[in-house]
N, C-alpha and C positions, 0 to 999 in steps of 0.2 A: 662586685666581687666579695668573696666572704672574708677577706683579708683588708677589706678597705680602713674597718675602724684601727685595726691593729699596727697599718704601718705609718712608721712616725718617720715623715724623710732627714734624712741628716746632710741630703746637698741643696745645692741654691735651685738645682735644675726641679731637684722632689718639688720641693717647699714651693715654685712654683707652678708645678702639676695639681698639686694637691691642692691649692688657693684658686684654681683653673684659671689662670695667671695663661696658661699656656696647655691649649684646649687640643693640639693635634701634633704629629710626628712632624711634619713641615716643619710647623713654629718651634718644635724644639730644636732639629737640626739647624735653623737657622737663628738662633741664640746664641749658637756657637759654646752651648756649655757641653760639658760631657758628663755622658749618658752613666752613671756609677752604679743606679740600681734599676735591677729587675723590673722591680714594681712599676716603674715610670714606665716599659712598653708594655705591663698589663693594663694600665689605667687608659692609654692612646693609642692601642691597639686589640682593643679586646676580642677583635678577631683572629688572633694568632693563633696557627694552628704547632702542633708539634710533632716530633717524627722521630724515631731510634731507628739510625742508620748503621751501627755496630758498638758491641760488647765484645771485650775482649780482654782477658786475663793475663794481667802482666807479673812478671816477679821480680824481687831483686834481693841480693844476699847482701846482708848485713853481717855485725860481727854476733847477734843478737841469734841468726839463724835467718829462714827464706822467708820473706815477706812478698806475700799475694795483694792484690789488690785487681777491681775490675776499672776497665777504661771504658766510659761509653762516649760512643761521638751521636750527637743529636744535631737535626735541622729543624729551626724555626721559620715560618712565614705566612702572610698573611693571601698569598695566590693571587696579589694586586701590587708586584713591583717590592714591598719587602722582605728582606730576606737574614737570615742569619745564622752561621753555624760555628758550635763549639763541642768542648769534650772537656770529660773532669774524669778523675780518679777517686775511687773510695775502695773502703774494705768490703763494703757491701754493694750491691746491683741496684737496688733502690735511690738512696743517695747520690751514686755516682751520677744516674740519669736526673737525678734532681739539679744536682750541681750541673750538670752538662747542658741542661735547658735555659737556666742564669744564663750560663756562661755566652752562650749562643745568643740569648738578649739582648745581652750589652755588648755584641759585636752585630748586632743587626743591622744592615743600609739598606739604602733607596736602589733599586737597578732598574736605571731605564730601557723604556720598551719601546717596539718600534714596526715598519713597516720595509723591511731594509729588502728584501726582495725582490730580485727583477721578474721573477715571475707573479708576483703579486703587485698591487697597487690600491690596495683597500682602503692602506693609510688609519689602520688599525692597530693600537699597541698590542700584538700577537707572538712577534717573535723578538732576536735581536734586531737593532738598528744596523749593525755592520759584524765582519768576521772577525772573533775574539780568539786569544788562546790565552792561555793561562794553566802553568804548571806546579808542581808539589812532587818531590821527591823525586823517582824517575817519571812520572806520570805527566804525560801533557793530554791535554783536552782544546779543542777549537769549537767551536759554535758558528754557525755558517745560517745565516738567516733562512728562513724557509718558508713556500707560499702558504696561506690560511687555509685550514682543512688538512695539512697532511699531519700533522701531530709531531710529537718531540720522539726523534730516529737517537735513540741512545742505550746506553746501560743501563741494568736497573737503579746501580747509585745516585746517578746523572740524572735520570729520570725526575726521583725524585727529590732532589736541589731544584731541579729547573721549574719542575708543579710547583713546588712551594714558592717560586719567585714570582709566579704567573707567567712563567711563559707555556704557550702553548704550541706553536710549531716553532721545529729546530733541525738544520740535520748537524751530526756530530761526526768529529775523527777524534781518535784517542792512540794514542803512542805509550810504552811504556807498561808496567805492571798495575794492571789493571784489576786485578786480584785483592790487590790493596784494596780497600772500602776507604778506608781513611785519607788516604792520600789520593785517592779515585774521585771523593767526597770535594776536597782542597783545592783542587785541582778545576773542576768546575766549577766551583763559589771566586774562586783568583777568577776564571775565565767572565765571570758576571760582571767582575771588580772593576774589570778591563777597558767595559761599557761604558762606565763612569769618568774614565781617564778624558777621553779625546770629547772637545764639546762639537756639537754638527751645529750648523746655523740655525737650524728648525729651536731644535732647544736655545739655543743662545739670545734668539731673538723673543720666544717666551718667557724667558726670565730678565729679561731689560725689564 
């Protein structure tokens, strides 16, 4: 990367990225340290891709007069189980999405995949492993496993949260204001989060 000479880590997690002390995203989620910079999932994940899921201009009155600012929410992932999404504010559109790509980095997890389908048995990480919801705002979204080949049955927000986690079939219900992008957005990334909660044997017994 063209930033490699230029960044000098200032956490114990950097410092051992940069020593390749800790050569993959595994080894660092299981170090137990936290993730503070960016850089560390450009260096262990250089396949990350990025995505501008909405811009949107906010204001607020001061005693100074109306201050503008843009909000951008962006989705990071690498379309093999990581995923991550954040948003920032700036005065300009450039920045904001810059900030909002960070920000989305250092909230990236693992969402496991799965074969959870009774019309499937492929036994391929394709879809979810079981039915999620997970809500934001008025907005709830469910995720309902689905057989391989029919594709991800969503919104376009939803859409693309779920591409960039690597799933690939899904069918969805979604309740609430859907109109939202943002909360539309939060709403299926909670619903990913969800997968994480409950452990199944399958998994539990591959990590003994």
């Amino acid at each position: 990367m063209a930033f490699d000479e230029e960044w000098v880590p200032k956490t114990r997690l950097g410092k051992l990225v940069m020593e390749g002390q800790v050569a993959s995203m595994e080894e660092a989620i299981r170090s137990g340290l936290p993730i503070r910079e960016p850089q560390i999932i450009d260096m262990l994940l250089p396949d990350l891709e990025d995505e501008v899921l909405d811009i949107n201009m906010v204001q607020r009155m001061t005693d100074s007069g109306r201050r503008v600012k843009f909000r951008a929410t962006v989705i990071v992932g690498n379309r093999n189980g990581y995923v991550g999404l954040g948003q920032a504010k700036d005065v300009q559109v450039g920045p904001a999405i810059r900030k909002a790509i960070d920000a989305a980095k250092l909230d990236i997890t693992y969402i496991r995949r799965g074969c959870g389908s009774w019309e499937c048995a492929c036994g391929l990480p394709h879809t979810v492993p079981y039915e999620v919801t997970g809500k934001a705002g008025s907005v709830s979204v469910t995720l309902i496993p689905a057989p391989r080949g029919l594709g991800i049955a969503a919104g376009n927000t939803a859409t693309k949260v779920l591409e960039k986690a690597g799933i690939k079939d899904v069918w969805t219900k979604t309740f609430g204001t859907t109109r939202s992008t943002l909360n539309f957005a939060k709403a299926t990334f909670d619903a990913l989060n969800q997968v994480n909660i409950m452990r199944l044997p399958v998994y539990c017994k591959e990590e003994a």
